[in-house]
C-alpha angles and dihedrals in degrees: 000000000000113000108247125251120258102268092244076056089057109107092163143033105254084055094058086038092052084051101050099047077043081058096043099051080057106048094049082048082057102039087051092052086042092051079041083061087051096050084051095046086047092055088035089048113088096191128051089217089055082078101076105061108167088190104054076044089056100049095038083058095050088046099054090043080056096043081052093052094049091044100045105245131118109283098200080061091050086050098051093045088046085049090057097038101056093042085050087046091046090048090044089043090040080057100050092046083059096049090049091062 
């Protein structure tokens, strides 16, 4: 597999095509080692009700909306992914703290 050209390089569509599954395979590689950092606060964690912090929500969320503007994206978009992200981590983590048990 060839590494895909920068998105400004593209000049077709199989090329854009080739850098965002690029992107995607990435990103799934990130979001596993991510989902790997909740299985290890659920077993760090001593008390069920330690999962849900509204303010590390708060400031993973401030943090993805700044990483957007630096890196030129739409940081309502960012907010709304990391949203979903963090309540999706909490459930998942919520899960692994059960099984634990």
């Amino acid at each position: 597999m060839t590494e895909a050209r920068a998105p400004e390089d593209c000049s077709t569509m199989a090329e854009v095509r080739a850098g965002v599954d690029a992107v995607d395979r990435a990103i799934g590689a990130l979001l596993g080692r991510r989902f790997g950092y909740m299985r290890a606060a659920a077993r760090i964690k001593p008390e069920r009700d330690m999962v849900r912090d509204e303010a590390r929500k708060a400031e993973v969320i401030a943090n993805a909306v700044a990483r957007a503007e630096a890196e030129d994206y739409p940081p309502a978009i960012a907010a709304d992914l990391w949203e979903r992200l963090v309540e999706a981590s909490i459930a998942y983590e919520l899960e692994a703290f059960d099984a634990a048990d």
